[in-house]
HTML snippet that shows the backbone in 3Dmol.js (N, CA, C, O; Angstrom):
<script src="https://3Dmol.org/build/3Dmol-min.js"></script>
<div id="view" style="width:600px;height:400px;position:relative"></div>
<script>
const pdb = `
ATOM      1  N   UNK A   1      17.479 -53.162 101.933  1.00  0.00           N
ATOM      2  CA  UNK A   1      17.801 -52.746 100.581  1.00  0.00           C
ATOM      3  C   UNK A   1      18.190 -51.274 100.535  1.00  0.00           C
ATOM      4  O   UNK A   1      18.685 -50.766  99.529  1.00  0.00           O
ATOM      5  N   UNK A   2      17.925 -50.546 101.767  1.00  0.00           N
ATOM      6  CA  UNK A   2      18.269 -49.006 101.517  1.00  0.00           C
ATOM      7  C   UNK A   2      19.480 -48.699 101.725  1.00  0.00           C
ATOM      8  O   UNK A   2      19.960 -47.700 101.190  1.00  0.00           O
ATOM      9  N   UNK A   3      20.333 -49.647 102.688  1.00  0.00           N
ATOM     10  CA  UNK A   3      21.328 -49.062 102.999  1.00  0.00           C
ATOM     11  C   UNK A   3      22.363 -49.676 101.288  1.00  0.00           C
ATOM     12  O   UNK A   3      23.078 -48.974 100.573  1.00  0.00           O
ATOM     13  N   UNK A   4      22.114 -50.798 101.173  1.00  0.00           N
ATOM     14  CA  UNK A   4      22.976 -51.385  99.890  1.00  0.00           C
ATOM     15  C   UNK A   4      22.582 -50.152  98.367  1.00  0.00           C
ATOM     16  O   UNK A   4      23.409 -49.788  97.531  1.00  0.00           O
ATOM     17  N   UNK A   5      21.509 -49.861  98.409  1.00  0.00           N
ATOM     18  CA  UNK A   5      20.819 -48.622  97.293  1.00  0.00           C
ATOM     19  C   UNK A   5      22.166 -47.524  97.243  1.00  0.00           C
ATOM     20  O   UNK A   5      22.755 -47.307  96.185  1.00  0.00           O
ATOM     21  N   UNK A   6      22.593 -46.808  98.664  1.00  0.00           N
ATOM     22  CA  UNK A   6      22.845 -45.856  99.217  1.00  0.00           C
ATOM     23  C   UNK A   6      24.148 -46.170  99.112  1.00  0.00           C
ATOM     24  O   UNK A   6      24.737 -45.135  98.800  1.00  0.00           O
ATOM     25  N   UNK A   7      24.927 -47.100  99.215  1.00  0.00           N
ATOM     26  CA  UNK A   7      26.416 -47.629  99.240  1.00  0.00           C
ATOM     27  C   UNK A   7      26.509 -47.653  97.394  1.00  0.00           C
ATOM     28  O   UNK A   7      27.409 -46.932  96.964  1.00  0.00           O
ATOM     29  N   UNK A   8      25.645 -48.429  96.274  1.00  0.00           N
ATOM     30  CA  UNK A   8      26.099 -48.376  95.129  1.00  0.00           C
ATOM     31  C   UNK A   8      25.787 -46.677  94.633  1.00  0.00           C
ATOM     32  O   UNK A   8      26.773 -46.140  94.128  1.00  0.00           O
ATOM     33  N   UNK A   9      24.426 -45.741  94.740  1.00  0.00           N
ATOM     34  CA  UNK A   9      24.522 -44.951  94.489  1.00  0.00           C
ATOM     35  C   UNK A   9      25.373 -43.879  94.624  1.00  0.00           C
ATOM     36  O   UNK A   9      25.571 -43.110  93.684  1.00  0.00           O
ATOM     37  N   UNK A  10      26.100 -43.701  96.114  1.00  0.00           N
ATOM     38  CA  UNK A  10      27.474 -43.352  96.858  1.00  0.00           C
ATOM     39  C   UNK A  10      28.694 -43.465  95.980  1.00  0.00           C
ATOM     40  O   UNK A  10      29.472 -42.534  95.774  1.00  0.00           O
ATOM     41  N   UNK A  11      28.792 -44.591  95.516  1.00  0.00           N
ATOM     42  CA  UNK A  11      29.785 -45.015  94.743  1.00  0.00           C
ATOM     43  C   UNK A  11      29.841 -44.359  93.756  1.00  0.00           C
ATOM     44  O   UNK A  11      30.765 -43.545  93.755  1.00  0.00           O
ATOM     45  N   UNK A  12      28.981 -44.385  92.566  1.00  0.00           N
ATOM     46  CA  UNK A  12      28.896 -43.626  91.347  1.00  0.00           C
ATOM     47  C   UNK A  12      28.832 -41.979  92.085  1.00  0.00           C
ATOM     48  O   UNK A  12      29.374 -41.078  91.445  1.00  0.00           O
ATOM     49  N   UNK A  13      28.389 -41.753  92.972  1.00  0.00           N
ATOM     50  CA  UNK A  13      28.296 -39.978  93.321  1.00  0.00           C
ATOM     51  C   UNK A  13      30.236 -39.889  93.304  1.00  0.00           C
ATOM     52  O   UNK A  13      30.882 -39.147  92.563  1.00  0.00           O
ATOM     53  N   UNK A  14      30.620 -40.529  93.978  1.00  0.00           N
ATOM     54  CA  UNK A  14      31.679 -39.995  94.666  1.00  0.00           C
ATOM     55  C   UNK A  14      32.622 -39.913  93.323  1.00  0.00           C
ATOM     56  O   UNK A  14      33.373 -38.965  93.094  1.00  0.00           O
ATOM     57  N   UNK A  15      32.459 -41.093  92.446  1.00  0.00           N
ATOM     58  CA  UNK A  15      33.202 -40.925  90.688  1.00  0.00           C
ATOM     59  C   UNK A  15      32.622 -39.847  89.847  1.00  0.00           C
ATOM     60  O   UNK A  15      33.002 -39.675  88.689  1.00  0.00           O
ATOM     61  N   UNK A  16      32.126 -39.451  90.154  1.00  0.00           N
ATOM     62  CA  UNK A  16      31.243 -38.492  89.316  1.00  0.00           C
ATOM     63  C   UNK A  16      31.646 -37.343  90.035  1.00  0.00           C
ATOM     64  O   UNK A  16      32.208 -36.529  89.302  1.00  0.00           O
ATOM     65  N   UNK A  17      31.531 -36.909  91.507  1.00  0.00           N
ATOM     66  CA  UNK A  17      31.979 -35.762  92.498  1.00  0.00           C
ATOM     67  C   UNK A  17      33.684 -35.668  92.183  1.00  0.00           C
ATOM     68  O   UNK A  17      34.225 -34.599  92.464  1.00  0.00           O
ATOM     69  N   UNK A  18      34.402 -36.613  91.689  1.00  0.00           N
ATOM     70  CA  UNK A  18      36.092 -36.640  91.494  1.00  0.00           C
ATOM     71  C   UNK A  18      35.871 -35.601  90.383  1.00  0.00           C
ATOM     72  O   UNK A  18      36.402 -34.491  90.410  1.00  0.00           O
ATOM     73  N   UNK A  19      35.033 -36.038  89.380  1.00  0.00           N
ATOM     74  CA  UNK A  19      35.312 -35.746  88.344  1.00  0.00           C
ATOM     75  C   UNK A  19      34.860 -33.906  87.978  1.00  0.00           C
ATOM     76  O   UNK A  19      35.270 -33.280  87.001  1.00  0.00           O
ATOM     77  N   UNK A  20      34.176 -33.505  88.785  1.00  0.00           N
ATOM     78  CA  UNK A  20      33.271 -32.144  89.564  1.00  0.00           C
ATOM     79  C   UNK A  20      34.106 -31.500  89.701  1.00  0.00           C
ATOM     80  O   UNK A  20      34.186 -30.446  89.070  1.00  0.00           O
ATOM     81  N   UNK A  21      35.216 -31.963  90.739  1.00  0.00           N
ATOM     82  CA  UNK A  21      36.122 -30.955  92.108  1.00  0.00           C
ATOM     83  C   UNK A  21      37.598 -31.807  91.774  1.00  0.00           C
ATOM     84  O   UNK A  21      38.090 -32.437  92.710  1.00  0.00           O
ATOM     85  N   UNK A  22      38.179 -31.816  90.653  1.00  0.00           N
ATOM     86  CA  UNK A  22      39.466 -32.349  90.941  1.00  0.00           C
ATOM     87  C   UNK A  22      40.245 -31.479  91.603  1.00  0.00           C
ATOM     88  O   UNK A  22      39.821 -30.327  91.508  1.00  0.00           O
ATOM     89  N   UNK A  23      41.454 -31.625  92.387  1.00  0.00           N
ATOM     90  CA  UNK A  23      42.327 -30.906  93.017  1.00  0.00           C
ATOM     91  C   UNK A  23      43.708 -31.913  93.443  1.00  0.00           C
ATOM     92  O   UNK A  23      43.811 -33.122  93.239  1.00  0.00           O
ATOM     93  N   UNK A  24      44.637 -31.061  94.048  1.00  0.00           N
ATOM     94  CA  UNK A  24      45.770 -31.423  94.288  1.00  0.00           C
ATOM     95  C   UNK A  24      45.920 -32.424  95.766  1.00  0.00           C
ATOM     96  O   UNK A  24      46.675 -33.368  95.995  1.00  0.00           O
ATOM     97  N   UNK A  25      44.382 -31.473  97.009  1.00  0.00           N
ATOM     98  CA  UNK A  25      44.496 -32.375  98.189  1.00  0.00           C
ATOM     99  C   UNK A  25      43.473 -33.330  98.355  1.00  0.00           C
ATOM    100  O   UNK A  25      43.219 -33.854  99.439  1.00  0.00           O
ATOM    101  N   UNK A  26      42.551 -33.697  96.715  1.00  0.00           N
ATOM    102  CA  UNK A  26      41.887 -34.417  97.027  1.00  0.00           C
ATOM    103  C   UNK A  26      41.918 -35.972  97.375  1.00  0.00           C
ATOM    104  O   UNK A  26      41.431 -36.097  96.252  1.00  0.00           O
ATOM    105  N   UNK A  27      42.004 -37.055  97.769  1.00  0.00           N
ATOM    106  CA  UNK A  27      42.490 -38.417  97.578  1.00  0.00           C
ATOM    107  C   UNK A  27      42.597 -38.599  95.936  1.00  0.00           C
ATOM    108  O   UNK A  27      41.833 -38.274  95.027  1.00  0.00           O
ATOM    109  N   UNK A  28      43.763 -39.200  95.958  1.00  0.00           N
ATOM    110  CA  UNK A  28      44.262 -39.964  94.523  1.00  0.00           C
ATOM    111  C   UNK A  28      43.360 -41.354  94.180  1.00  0.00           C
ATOM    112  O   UNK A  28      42.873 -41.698  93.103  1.00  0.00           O
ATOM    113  N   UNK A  29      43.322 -41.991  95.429  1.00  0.00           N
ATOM    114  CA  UNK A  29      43.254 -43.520  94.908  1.00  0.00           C
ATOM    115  C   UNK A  29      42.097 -43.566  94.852  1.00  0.00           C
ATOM    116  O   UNK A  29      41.407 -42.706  95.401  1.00  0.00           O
ATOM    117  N   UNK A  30      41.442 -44.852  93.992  1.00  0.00           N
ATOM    118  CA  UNK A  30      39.880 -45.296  93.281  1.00  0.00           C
ATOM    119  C   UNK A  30      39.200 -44.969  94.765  1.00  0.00           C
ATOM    120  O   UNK A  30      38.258 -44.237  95.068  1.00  0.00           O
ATOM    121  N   UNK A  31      40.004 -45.753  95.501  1.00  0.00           N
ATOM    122  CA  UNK A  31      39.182 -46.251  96.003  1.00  0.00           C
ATOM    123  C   UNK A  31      38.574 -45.534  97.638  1.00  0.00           C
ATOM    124  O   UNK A  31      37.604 -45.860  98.321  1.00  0.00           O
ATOM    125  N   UNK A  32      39.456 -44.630  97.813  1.00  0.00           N
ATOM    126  CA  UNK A  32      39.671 -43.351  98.770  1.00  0.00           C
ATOM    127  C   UNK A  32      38.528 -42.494  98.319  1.00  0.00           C
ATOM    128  O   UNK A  32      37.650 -42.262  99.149  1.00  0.00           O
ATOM    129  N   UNK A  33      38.398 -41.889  96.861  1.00  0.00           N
ATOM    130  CA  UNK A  33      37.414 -41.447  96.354  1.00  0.00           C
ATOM    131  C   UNK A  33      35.895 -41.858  96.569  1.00  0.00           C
ATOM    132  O   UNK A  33      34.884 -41.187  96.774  1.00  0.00           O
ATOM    133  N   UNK A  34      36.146 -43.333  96.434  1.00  0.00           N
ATOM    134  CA  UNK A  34      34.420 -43.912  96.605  1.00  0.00           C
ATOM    135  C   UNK A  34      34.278 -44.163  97.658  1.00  0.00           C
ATOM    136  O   UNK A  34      33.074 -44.095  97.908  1.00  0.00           O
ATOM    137  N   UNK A  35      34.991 -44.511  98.723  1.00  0.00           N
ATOM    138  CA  UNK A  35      34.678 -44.406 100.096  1.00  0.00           C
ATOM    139  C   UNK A  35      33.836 -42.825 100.521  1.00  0.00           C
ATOM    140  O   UNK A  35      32.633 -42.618 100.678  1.00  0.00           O
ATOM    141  N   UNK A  36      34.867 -41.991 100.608  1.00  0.00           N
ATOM    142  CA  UNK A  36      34.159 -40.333 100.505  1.00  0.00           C
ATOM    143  C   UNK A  36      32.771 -40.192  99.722  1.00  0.00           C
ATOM    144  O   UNK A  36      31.937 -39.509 100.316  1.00  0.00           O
ATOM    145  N   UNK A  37      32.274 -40.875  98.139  1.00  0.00           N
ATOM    146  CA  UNK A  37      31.727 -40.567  98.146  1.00  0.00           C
ATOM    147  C   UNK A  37      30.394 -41.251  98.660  1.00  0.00           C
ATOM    148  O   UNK A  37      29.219 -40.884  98.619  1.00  0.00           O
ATOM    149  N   UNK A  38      31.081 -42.503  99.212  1.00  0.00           N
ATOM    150  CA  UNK A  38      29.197 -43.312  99.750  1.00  0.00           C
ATOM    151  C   UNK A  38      29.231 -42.500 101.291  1.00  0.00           C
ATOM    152  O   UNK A  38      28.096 -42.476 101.767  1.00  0.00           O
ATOM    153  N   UNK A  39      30.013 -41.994 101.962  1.00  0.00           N
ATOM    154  CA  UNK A  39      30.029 -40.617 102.855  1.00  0.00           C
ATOM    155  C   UNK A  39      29.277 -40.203 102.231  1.00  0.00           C
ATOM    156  O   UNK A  39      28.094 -40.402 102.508  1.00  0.00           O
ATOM    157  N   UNK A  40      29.559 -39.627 101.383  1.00  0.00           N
ATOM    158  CA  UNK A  40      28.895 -38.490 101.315  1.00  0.00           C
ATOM    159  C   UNK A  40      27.011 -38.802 100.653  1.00  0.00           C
ATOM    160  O   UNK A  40      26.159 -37.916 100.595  1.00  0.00           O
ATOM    161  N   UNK A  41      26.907 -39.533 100.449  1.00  0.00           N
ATOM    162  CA  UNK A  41      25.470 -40.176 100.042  1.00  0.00           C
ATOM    163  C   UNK A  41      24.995 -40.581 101.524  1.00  0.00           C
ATOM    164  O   UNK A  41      23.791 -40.369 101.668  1.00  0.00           O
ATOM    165  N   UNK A  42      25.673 -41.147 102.744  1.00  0.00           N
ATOM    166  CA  UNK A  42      24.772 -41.207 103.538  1.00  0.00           C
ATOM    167  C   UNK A  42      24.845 -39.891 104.181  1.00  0.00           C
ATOM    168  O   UNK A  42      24.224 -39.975 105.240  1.00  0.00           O
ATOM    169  N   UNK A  43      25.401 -38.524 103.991  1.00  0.00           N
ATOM    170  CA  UNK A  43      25.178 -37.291 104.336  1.00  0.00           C
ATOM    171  C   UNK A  43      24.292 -36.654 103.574  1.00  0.00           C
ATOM    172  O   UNK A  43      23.615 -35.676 103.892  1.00  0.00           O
ATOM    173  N   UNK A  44      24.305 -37.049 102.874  1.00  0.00           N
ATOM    174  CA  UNK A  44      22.937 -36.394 101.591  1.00  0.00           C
ATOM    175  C   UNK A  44      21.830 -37.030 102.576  1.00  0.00           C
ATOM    176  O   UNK A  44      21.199 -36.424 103.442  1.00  0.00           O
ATOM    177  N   UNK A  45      21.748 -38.340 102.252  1.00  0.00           N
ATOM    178  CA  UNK A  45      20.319 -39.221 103.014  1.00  0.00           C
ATOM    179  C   UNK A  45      19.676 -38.610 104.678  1.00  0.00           C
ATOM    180  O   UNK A  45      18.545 -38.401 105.118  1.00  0.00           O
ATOM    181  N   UNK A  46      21.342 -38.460 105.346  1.00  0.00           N
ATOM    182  CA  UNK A  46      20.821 -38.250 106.579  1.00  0.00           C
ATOM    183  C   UNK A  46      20.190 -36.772 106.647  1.00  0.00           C
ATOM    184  O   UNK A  46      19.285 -36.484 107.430  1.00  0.00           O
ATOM    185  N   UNK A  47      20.769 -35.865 105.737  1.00  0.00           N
ATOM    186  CA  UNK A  47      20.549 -34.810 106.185  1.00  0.00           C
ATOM    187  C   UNK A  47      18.747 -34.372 104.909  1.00  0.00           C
ATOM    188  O   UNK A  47      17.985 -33.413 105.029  1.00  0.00           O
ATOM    189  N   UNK A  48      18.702 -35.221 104.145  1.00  0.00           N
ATOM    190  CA  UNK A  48      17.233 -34.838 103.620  1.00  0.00           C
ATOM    191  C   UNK A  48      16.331 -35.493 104.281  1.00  0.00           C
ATOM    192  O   UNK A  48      15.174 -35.296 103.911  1.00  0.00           O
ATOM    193  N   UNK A  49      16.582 -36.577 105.586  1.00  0.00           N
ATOM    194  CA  UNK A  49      15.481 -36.921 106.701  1.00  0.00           C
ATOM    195  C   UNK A  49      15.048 -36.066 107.366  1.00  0.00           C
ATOM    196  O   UNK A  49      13.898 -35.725 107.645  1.00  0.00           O
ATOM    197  N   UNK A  50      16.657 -35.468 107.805  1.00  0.00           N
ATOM    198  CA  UNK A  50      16.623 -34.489 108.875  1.00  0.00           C
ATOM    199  C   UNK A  50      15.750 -33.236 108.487  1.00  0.00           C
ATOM    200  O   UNK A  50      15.200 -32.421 109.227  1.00  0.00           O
ATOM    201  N   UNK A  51      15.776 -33.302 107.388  1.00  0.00           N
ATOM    202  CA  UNK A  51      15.321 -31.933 106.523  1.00  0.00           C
ATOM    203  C   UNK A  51      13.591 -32.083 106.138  1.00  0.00           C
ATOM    204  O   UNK A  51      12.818 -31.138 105.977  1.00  0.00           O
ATOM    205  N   UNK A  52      13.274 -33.485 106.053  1.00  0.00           N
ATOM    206  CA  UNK A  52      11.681 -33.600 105.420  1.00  0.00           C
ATOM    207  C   UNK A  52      11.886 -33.564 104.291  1.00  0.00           C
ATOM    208  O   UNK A  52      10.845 -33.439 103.645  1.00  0.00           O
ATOM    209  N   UNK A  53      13.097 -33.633 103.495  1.00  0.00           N
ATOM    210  CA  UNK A  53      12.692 -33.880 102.209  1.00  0.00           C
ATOM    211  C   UNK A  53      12.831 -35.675 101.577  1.00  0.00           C
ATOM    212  O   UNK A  53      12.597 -35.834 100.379  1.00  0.00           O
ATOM    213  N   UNK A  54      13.214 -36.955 102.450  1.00  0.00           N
ATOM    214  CA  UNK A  54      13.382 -38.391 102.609  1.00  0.00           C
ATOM    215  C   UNK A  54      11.949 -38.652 103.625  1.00  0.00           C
ATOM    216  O   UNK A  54      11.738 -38.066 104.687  1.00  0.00           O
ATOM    217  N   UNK A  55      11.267 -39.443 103.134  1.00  0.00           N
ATOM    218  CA  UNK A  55      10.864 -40.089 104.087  1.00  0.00           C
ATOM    219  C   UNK A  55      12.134 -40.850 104.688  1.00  0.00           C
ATOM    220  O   UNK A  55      13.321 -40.688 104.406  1.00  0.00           O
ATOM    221  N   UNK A  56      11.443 -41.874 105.751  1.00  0.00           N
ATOM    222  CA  UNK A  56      11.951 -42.316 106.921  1.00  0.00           C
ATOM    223  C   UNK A  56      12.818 -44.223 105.689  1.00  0.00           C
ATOM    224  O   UNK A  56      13.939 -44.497 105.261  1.00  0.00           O
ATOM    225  N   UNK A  57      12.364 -44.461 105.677  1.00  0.00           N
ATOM    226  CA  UNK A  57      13.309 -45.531 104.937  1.00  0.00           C
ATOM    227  C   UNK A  57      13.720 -45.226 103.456  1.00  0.00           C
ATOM    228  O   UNK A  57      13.892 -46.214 102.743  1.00  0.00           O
ATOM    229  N   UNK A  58      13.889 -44.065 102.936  1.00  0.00           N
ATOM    230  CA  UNK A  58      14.343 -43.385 101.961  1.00  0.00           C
ATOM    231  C   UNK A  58      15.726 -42.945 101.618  1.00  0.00           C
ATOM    232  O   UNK A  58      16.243 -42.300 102.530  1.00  0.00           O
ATOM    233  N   UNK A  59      16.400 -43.095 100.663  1.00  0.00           N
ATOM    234  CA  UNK A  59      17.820 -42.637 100.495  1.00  0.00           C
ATOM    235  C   UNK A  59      17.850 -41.393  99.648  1.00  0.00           C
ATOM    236  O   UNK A  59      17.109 -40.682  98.970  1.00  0.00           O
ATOM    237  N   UNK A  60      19.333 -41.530 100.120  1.00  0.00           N
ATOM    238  CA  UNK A  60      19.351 -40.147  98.928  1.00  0.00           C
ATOM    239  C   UNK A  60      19.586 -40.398  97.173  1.00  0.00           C
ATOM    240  O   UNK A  60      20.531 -40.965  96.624  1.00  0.00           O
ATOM    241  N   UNK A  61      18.697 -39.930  96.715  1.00  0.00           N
ATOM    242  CA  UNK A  61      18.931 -39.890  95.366  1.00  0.00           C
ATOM    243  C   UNK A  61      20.459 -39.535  94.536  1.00  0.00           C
ATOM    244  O   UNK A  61      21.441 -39.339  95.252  1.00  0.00           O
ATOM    245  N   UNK A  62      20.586 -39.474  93.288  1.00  0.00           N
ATOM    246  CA  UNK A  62      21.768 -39.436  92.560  1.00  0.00           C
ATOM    247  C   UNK A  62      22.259 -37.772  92.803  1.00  0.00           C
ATOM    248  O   UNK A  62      23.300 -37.432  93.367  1.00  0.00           O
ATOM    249  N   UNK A  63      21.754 -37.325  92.520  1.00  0.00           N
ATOM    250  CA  UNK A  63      22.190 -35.794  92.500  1.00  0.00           C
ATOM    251  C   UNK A  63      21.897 -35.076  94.412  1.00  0.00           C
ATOM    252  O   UNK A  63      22.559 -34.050  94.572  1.00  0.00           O
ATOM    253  N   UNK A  64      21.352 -35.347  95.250  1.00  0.00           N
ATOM    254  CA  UNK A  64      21.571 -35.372  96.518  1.00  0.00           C
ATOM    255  C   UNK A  64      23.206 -35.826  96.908  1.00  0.00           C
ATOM    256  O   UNK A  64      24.183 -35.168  97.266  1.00  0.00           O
ATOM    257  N   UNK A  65      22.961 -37.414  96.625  1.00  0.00           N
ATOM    258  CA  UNK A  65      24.350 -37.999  96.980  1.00  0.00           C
ATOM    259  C   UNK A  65      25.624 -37.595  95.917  1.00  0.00           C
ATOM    260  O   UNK A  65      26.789 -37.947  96.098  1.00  0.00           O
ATOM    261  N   UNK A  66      25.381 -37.186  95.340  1.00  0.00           N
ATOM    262  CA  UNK A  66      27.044 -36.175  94.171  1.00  0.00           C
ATOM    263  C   UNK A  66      27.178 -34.852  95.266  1.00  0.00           C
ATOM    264  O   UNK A  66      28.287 -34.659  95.763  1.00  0.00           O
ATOM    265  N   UNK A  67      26.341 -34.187  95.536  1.00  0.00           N
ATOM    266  CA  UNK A  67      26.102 -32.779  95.908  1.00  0.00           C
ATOM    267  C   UNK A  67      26.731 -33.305  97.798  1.00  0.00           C
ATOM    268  O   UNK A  67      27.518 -32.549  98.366  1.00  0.00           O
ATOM    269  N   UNK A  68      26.354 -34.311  98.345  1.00  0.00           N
ATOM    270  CA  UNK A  68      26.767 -34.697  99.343  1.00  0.00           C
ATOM    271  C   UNK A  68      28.165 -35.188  99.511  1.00  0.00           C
ATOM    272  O   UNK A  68      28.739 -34.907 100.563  1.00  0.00           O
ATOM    273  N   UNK A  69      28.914 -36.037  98.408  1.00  0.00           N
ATOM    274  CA  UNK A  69      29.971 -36.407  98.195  1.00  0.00           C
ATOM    275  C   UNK A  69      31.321 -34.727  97.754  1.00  0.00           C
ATOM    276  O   UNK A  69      32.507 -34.591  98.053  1.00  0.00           O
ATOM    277  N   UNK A  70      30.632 -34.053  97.196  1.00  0.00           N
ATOM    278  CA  UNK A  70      31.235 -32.856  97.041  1.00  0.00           C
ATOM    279  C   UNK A  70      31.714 -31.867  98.022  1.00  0.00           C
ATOM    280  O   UNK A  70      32.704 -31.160  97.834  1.00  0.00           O
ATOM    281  N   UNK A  71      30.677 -31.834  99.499  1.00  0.00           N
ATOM    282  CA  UNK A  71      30.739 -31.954 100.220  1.00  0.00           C
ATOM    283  C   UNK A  71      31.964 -32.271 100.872  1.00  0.00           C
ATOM    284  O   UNK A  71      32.930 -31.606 101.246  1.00  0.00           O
ATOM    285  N   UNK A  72      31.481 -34.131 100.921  1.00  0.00           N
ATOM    286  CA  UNK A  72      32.932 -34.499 102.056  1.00  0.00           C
ATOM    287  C   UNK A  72      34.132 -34.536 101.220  1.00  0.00           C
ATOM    288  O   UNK A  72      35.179 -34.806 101.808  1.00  0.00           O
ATOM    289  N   UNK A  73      34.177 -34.337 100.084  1.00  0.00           N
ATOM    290  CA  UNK A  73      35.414 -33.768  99.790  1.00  0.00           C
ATOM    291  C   UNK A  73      36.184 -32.782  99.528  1.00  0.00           C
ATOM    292  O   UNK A  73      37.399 -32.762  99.328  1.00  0.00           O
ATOM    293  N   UNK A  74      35.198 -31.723  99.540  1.00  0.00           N
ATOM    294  CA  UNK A  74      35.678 -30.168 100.291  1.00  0.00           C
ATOM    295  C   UNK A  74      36.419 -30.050 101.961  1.00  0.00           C
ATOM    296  O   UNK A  74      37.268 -29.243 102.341  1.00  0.00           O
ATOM    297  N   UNK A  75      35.777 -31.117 102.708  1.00  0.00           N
ATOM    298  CA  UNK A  75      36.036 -31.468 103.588  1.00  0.00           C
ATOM    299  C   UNK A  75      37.014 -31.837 103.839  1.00  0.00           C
ATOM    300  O   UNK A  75      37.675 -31.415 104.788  1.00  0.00           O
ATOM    301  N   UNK A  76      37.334 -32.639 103.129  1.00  0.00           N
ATOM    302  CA  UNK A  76      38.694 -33.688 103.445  1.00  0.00           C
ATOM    303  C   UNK A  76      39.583 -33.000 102.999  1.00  0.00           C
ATOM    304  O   UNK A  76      40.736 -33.206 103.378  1.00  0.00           O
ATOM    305  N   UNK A  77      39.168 -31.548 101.662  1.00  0.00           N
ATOM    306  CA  UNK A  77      40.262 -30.786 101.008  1.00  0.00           C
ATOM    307  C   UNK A  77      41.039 -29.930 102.181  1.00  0.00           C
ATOM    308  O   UNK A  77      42.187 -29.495 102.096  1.00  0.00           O
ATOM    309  N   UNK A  78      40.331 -29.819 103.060  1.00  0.00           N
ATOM    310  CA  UNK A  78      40.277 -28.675 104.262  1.00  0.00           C
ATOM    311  C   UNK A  78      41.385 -29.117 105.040  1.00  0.00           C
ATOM    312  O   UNK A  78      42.484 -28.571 105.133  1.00  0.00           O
ATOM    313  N   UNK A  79      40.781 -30.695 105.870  1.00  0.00           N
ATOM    314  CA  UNK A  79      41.901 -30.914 106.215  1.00  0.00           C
ATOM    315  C   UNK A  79      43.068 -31.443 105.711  1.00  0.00           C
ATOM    316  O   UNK A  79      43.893 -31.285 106.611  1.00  0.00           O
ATOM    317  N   UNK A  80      43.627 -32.012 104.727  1.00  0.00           N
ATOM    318  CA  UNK A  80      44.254 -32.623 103.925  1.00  0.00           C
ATOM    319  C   UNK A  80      45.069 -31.500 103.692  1.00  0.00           C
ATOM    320  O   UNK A  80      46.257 -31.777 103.853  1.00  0.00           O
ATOM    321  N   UNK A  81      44.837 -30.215 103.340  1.00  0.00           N
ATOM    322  CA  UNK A  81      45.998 -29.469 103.248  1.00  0.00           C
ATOM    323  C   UNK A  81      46.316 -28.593 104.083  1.00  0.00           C
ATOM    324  O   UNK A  81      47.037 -27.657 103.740  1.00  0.00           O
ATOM    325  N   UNK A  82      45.619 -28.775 105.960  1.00  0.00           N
ATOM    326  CA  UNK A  82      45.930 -28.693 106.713  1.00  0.00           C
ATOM    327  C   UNK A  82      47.189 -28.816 107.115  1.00  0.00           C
ATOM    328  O   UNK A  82      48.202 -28.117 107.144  1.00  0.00           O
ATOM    329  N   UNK A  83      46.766 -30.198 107.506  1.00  0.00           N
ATOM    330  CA  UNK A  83      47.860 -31.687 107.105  1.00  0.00           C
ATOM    331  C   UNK A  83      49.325 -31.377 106.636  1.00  0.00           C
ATOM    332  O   UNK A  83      50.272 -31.300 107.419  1.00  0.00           O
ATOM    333  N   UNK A  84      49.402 -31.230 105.458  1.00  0.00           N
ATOM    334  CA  UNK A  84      50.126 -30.900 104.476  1.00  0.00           C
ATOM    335  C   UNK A  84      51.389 -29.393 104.678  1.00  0.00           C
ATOM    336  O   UNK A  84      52.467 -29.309 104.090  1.00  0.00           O
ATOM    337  N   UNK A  85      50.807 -28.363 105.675  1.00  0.00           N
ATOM    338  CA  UNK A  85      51.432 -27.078 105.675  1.00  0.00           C
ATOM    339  C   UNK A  85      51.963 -27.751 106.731  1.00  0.00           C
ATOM    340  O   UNK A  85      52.806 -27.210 107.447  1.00  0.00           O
TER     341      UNK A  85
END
`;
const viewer = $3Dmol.createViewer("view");
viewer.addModel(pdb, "pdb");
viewer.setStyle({}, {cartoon: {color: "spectrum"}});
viewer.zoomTo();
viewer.render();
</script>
């Protein structure tokens, strides 16, 4: 159940993180967006294990996984207009 928790919460982070950080090199499509942002929810998760703030079968919460999704799409802004020059 943690990893399915972590994929719908992901989802809403990453619509909610679009709506945070719009930009020109961010992905356009729905669905490019929610991919990045359940990324970025299991980067939230992995990295508050790593951190002691998750126990061990614990996900990342809503505002972890937005803050994580913001993240990989700073990320992707990086290279994307890499890319682009």
């Amino acid at each position: 159940m943690g990893i399915l928790w972590t994929i719908i919460i992901g989802f809403i982070a990453g619509v909610i993180a679009k709506f945070i950080m719009p930009g020109d090199n961010e992905p356009s499509g729905f669905i490019m967006t929610t991919i990045l942002g359940i990324v970025g929810a299991f980067v939230a998760t992995y990295l508050g294990q790593a951190l002691g703030w998750y126990g061990p079968g614990e996900g990342a919460g809503l505002i972890g996984a937005v803050v994580g999704a913001i993240i990989v799409l700073f990320v992707y802004g990086l290279f994307a207009s890499r890319r682009t020059t």
